[in-house]
Structures are given as C-alpha cells and as structure tokens.
ZALUMFI-506181 format. One line per 10 residues: number of its first residue (from 1); their letters; for each residue x, y, z of N, C-alpha, C. Coordinates in Angstrom, 2 decimals. Example, Ala and Ser with C-alpha at 12.3 -4.5 7.8 and 13.67 -1.06 7.14 Angstrom:
# ZALUMFI-506181
1	AS	13.19:-5.69:7.80:12.30:-4.50:7.80:13.20:-3.30:7.80 ~ 12.85:-2.25:7.08:13.67:-1.06:7.14:12.90:0.03:7.87
# end
This chain:
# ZALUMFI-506181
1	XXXXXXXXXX	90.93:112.96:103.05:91.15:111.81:103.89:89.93:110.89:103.78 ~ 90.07:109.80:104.03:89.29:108.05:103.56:89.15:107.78:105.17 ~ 87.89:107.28:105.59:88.14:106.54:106.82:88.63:104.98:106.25 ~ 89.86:104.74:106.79:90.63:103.71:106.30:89.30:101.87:106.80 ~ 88.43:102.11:107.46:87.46:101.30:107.65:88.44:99.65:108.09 ~ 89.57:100.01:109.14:90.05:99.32:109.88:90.52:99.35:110.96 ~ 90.24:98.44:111.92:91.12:98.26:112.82:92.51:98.03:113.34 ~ 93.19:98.98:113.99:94.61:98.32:114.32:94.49:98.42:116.07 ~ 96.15:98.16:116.13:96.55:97.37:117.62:96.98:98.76:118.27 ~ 96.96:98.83:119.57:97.53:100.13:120.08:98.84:100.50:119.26
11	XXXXXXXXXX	98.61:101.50:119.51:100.67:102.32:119.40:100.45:102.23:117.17 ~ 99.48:101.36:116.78:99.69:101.67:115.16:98.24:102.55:114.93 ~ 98.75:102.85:113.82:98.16:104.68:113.26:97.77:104.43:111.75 ~ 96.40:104.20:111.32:95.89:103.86:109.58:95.49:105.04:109.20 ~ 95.91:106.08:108.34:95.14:106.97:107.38:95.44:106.76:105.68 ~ 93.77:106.79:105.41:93.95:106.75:103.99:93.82:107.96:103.26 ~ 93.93:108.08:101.90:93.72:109.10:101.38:93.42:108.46:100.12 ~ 92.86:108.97:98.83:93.04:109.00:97.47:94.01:108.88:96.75 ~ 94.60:107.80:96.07:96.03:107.53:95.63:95.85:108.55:94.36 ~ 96.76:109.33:94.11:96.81:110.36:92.93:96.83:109.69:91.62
21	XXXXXXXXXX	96.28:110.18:90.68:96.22:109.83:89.56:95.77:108.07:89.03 ~ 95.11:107.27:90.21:94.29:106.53:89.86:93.47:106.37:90.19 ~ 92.09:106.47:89.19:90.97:106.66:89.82:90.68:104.99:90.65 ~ 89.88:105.56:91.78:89.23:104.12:92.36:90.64:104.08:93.17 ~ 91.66:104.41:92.97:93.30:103.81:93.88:93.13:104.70:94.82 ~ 93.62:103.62:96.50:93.76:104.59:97.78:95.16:103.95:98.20 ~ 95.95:104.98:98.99:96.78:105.01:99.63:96.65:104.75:101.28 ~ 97.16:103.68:101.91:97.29:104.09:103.35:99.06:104.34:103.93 ~ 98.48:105.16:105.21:99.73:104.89:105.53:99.83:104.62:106.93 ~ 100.81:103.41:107.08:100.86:102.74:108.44:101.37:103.14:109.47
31	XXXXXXXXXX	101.69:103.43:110.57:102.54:104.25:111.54:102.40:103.34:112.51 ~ 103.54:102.34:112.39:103.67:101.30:114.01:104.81:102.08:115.06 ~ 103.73:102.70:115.76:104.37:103.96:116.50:104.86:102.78:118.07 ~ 105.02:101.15:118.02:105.05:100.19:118.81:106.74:100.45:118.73 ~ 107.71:100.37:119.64:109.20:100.21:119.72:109.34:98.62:119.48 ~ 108.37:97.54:120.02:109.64:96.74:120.11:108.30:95.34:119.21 ~ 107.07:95.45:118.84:106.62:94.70:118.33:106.21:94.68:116.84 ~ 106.00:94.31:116.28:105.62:94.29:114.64:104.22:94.10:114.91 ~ 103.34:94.96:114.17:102.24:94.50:113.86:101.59:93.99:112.36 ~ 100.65:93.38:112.21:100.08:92.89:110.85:98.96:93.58:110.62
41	XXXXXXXXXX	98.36:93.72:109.09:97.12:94.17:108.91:96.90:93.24:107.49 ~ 95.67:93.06:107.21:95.40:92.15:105.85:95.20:93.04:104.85 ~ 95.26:93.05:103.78:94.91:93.98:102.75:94.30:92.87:101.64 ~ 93.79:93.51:101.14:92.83:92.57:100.58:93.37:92.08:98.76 ~ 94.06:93.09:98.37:94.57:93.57:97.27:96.15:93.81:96.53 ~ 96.66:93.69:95.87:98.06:93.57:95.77:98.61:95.48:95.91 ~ 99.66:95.83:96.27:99.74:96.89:96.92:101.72:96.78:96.20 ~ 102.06:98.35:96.43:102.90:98.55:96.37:103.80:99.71:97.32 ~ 104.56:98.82:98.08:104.99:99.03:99.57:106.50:99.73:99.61 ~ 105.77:101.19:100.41:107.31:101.82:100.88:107.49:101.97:102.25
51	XXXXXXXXXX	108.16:101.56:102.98:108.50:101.49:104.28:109.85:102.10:104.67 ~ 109.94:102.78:105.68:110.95:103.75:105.95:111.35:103.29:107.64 ~ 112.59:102.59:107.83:112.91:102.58:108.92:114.24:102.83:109.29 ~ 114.66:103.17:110.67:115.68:102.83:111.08:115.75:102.10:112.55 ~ 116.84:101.35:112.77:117.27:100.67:114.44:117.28:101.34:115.28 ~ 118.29:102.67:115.31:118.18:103.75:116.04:117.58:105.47:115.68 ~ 116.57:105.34:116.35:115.21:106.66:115.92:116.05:108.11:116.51 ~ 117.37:107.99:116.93:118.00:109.34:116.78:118.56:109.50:115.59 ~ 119.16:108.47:114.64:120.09:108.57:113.54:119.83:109.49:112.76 ~ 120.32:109.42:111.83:120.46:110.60:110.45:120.14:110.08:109.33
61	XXXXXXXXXX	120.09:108.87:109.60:119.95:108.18:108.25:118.91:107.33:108.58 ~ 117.84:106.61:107.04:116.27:106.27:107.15:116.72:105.38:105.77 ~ 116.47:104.43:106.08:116.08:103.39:105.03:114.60:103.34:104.64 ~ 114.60:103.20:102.91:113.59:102.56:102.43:113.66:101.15:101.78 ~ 112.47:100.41:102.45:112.30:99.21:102.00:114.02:98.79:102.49 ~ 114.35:98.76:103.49:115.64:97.89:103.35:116.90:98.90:103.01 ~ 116.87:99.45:102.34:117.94:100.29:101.65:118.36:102.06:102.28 ~ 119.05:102.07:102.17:119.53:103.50:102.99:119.21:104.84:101.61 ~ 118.45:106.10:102.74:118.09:106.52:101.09:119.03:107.66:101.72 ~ 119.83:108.55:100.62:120.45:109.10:100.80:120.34:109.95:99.11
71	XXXXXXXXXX	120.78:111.45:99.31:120.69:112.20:98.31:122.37:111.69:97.14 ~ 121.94:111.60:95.80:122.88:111.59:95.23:123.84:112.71:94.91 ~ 124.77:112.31:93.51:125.68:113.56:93.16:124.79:114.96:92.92 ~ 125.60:115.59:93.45:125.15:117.35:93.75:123.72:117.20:93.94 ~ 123.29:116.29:95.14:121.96:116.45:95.96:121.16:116.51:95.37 ~ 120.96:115.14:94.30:120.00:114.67:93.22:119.49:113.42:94.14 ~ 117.87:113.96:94.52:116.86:112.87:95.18:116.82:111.68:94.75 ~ 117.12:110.87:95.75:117.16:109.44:95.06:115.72:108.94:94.56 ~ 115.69:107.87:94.06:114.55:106.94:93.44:113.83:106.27:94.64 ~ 112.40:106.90:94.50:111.95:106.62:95.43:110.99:105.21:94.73
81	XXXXXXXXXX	111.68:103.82:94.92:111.20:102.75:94.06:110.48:101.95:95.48 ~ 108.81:101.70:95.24:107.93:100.56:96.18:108.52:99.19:95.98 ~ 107.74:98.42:96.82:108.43:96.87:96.82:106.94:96.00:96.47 ~ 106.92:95.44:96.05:105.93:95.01:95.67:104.89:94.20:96.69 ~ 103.96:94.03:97.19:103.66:93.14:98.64:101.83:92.72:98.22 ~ 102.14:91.60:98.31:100.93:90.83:97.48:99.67:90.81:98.49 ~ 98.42:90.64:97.77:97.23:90.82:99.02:97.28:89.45:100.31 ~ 96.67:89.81:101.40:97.04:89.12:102.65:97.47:89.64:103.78 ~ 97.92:89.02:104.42:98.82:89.81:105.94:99.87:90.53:104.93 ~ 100.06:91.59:105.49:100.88:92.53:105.59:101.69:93.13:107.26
91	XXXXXXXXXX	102.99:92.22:107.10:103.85:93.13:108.83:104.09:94.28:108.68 ~ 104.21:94.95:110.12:104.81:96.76:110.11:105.71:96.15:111.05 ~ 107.17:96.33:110.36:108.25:96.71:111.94:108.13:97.49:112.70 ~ 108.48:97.31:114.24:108.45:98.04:115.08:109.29:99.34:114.69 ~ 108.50:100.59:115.23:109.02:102.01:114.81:109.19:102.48:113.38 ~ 108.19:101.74:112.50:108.51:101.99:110.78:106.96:103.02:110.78 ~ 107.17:103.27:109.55:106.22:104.22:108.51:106.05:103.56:107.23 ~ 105.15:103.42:107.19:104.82:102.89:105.81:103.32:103.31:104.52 ~ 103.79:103.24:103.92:102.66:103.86:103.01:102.81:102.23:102.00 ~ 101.35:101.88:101.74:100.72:101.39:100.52:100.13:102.07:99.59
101	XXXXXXXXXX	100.46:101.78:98.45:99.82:102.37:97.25:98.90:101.13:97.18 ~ 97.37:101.01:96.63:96.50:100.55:96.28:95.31:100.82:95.13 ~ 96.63:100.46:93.79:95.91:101.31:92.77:94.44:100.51:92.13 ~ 94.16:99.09:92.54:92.97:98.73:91.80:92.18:98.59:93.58 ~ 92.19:99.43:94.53:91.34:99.19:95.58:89.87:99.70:95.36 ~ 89.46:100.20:93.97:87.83:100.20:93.80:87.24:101.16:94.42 ~ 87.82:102.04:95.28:87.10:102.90:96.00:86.17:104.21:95.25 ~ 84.99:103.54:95.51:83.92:105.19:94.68:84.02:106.15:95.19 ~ 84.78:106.57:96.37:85.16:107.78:96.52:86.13:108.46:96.20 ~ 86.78:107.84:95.11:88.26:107.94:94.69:88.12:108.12:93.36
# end
C-alpha cells in the first residue's frame, strides 16, 4: 500500500497501491461510500478508469463503466475493459467503486 498523498470529502475512501507490471504505475481506488452526492478528485495524469455501480445497492447485478457485467456462455468472465479518463477532475458517483490505473504516474516507489 502507497499513502495515496490526498485528500478527500467525508463518506470517500483513497487507497493506492503499485499498479502491476508497470514500473513507476500506481493504482487508486476510489470508494464514494456518499449515497446521494458525487464527489471529484484531480489526477494529475491520464488514467484508465473502471467504475462499478449500481442504483439499487441490494441488486444482483453491478455495472462496469456503464455496462452490466455479467458472466458469459458456460460462465466465461466477461472482459473486464477501463474507460479511458484524461488528467484533471475526475467525478465518483454516489455509492460507486472505482479503481484508476495510472501507468506513467512516476512513482519511485513503484
């Protein structure tokens, strides 16, 4: 674990880690544990964004990035494909999870 060396808003949650297999690349991951507000964070760097939500947090089903992920024929894991999200503000929907990949973030501890 990375001290992610940011600030967030109550109810959101930053841990980083070492993005695998690139050196200098860190991963965070966002947890806007907020029900009903979105929060922002800046990133400095171009990033590649998976976000996992749903409307209702009893359901069965979890979208990524938008899309409903669901196992394919004979319970073949779907494609777990990022969205691309350029450096700057970055939003978290209310009640999402999100992980950035940050493969040129430079980090010498990485």
């Amino acid at each position: 674990m990375l001290n992610p060396q940011l600030s967030s808003a109550p109810n959101t949650y930053i841990y980083a880690q070492c993005l695998k297999g690139k050196p200098g690349g860190v991963t965070l991951l966002v947890v806007n544990a907020d029900r009903n507000a979105a929060q922002e964070l800046t990133v400095s760097t171009p990033s590649e964004r998976y976000t996992m939500t749903e409307n209702n947090l009893q359901s069965t089903r979890v979208d990524l990035n938008g899309s409903e992920l669901k196992l394919g024929v004979n319970d073949a894991l779907p494609q777990l494909a990022g969205a691309p999200a350029h450096a700057g503000k970055i939003a978290f929907a209310p009640a999402s999870i999100t992980f950035l990949a940050i493969p040129t973030a430079n980090n010498a501890s990485c």
